[in-house]
C-alpha positions as CSV (number, residue, x, y, z in Angstrom):
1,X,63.1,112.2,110.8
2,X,66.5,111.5,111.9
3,X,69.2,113.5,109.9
4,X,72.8,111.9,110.6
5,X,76.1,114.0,110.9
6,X,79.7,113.2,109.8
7,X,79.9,111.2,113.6
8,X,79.7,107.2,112.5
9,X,76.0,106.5,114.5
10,X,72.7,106.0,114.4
11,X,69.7,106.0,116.3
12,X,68.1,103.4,117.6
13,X,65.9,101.3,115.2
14,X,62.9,102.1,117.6
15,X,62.9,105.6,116.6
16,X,61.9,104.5,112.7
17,X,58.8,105.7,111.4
18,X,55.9,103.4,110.5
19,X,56.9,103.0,106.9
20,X,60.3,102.0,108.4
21,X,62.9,104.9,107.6
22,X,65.1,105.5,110.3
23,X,67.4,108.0,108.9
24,X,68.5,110.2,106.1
25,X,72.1,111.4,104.7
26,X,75.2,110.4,105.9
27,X,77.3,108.5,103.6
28,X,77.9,104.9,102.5
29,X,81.8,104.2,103.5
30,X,82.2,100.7,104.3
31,X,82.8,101.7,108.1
32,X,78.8,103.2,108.0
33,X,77.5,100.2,106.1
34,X,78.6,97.7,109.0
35,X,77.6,99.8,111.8
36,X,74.4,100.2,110.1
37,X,74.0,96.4,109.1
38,X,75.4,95.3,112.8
39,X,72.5,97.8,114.4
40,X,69.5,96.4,112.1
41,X,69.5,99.1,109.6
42,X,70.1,98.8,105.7
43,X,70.4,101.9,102.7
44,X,67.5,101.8,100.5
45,X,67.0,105.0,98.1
46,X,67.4,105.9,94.3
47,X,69.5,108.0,92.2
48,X,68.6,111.8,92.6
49,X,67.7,111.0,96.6
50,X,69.7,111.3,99.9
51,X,71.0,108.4,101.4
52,X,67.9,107.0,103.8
53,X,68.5,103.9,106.1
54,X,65.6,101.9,106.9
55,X,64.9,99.3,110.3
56,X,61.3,98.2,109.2
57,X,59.0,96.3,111.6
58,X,58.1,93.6,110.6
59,X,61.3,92.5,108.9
60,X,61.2,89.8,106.7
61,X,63.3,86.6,106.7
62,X,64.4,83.0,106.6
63,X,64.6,80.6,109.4
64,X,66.9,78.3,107.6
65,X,65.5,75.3,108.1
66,X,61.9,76.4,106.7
67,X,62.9,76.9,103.2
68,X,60.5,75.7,100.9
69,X,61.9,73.7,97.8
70,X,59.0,73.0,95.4
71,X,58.7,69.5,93.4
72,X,59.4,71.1,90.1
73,X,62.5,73.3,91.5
74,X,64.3,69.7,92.9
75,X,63.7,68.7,89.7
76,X,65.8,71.6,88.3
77,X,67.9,71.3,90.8
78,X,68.5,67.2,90.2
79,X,69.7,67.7,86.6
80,X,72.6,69.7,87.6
81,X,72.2,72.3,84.5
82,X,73.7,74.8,86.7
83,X,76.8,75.7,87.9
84,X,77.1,77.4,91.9
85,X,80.0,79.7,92.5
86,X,80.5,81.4,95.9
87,X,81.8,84.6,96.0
88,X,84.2,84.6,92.4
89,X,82.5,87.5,90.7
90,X,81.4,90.2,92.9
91,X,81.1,93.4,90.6
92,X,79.6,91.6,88.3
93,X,76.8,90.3,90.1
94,X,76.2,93.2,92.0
95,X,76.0,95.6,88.5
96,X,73.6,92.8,86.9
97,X,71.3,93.5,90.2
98,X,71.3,96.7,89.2
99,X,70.5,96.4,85.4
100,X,68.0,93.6,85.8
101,X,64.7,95.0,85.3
102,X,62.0,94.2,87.8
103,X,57.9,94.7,87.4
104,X,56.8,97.7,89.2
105,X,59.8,99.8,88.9
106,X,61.5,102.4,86.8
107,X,64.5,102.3,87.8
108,X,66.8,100.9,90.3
109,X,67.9,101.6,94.3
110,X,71.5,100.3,93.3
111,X,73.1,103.2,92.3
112,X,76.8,103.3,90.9
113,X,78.4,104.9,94.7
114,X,76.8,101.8,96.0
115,X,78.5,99.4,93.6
116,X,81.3,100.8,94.7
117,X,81.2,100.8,98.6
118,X,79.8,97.4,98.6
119,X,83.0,96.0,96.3
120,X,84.8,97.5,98.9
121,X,83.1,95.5,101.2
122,X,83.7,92.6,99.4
123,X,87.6,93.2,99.2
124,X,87.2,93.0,102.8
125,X,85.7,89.7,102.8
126,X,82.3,90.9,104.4
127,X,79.9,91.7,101.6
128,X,79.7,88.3,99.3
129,X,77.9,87.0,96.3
130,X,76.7,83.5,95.0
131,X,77.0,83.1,91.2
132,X,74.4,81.0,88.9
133,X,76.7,79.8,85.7
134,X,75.1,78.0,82.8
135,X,77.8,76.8,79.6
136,X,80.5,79.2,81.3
137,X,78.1,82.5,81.1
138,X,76.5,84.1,84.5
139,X,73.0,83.5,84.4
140,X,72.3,84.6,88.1
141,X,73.2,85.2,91.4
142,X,72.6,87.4,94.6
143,X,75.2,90.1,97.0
144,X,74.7,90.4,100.6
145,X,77.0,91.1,104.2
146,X,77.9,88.7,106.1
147,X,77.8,89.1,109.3
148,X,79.1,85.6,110.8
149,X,75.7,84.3,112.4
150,X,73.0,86.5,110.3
151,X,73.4,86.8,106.3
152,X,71.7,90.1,105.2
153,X,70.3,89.6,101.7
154,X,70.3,92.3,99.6
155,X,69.3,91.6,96.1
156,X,69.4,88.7,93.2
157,X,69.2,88.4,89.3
158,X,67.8,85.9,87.0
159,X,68.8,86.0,83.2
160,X,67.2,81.9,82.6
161,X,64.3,80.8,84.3
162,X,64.9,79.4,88.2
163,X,68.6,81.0,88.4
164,X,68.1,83.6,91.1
165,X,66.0,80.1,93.3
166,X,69.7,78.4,92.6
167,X,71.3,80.7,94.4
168,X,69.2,81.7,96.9
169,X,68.9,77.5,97.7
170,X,72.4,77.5,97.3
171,X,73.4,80.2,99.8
172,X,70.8,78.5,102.5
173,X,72.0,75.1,102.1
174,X,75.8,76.8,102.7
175,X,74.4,78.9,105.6
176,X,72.8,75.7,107.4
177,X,76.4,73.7,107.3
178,X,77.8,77.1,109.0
179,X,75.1,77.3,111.6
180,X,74.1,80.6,110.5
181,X,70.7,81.7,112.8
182,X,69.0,83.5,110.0
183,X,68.8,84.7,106.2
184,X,67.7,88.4,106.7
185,X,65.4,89.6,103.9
186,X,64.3,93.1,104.8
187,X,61.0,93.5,103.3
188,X,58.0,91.4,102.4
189,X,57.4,90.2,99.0
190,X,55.1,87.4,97.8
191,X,58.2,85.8,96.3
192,X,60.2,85.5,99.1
193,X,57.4,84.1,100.8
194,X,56.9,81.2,98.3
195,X,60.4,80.3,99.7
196,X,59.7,80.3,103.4
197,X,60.7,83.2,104.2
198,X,58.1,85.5,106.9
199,X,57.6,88.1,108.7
200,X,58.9,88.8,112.1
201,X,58.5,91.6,115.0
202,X,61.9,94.0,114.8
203,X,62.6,93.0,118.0
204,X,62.9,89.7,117.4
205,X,64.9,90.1,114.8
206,X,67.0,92.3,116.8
207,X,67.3,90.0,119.7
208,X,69.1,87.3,117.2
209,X,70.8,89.7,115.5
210,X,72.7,90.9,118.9
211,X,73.7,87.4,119.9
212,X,76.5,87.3,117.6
C-alpha cells in the first residue's frame, strides 16, 4: 500500500491493488483532488478513516450515446413536472448527497472536509452540480469535476421518485451537445447499469482520459 507524503503525487494507477485502492493519506486540497481526478484516481473513505484514493479496474461508465431511457422515464420526462438547473446550488446538493440514506450503508463516504474542498472546487468552476426542482423545492440532483472532455460522477440524491434519473439524463443530454468522450462512474452498480452505463478495462479508460 502506497502511503503519500506532503509532495502533490501519486503513483501510477497500475500499482492499485485488486480491490482497487491505490493510496492512503495525504489530504483533500483542491490542488490534490485534480491531480488525482486528471491521473484516474478518486477519494473514497468514511469518517473515522484516512483519506484512501482508489483507480479500480474495471471502471465503470457511460459512453454517452448508449444511455438507456426507459418508456416509462420519457414519460416522466414528457410532462415536464420537473425543473433542471445546472450548477445554481452546489453546497446544497452536495450536503443532501451526504444525508440521503442509501440501502446497504450506515453511514456516509461524504464527510464534512469533503463538502468543503469540493465547494472549493466549485468556486473554481471545476466541480459542478445538476439540480432536480419540483414547485421551487430541490428534489434532486448530482456533484461531479469536470474535466473538459471526461465528467467524473461522483454521487446523486432523490427526495421524489425518478429525480436523481432527471439529472443524470439531464447532465448526459448536456454532455453530448459539448462533445464530452465519457460520463465516468467509478464503480459498478446494478443501477447505473440500467442506464447504460458498463464496465471498462482501466486502461481504456485511461487512454480516453489522457487525450484531453
Amino acid at each position: 500500500m502506497y502511503y503519500l507524503s506532503a509532495d502533490l503525487l501519486f503513483p501510477s494507477v497500475d500499482q492499485a491493488n485488486r480491490d482497487g485502492i491505490l493510496a492512503i493519506g495525504g489530504n483533500l486540497s483542491p490542488e490534490r483532488l485534480l491531480l488525482a481526478y486528471k491521473s484516474g484516481i478518486f477519494p473514497w473513505f468514511e469518517n473515522g478513516e484516512p483519506i484512501m484514493w482508489w483507480a479500480p479496474n474495471p471502471r465503470m461508465v457511460l459512453f454517452l450515446d448508449e444511455m438507456i431511457i426507459s418508456k416509462s422515464m420519457r414519460n416522466i420526462l414528457n410532462r415536464n413536472s420537473f425543473k433542471v438547473t445546472f450548477n445554481q446550488n452546489f453546497r446544497e446538493v452536495i450536503s443532501n448527497c451526504q444525508n440521503i440514506k442509501r440501502d446497504g450503508q450506515n453511514g456516509t463516504w461524504i464527510t464534512n472536509d469533503m463538502i468543503e474542498a469540493y465547494c472549493k472546487l466549485n468556486e473554481s468552476g471545476i466541480a459542478k452540480s445538476v439540480e432536480v426542482w419540483q414547485n421551487e423545492e430541490l428534489v434532486g440532483g448530482l456533484y461531479g469535476i469536470d474535466l473538459g472532455h471526461v465528467f467524473c460522477g461522483e454521487s446523486m440524491f432523490s427526495l421524489v421518485s425518478n429525480a436523481s434519473k432527471v439529472a443524470f439524463i439531464a447532465l448526459v443530454n448536456q454532455l453530448k451537445k459539448e462533445k464530452y468522450s465519457l460520463l465516468d462512474c467509478q464503480v459498478y452498480n446494478p443501477h447505473l447499469e440500467s442506464l447504460g452505463c458498463r464496465e471498462i478495462a482501466r486502461v481504456d479508460f485511461m487512454e480516453i482520459l489522457k487525450r484531453e
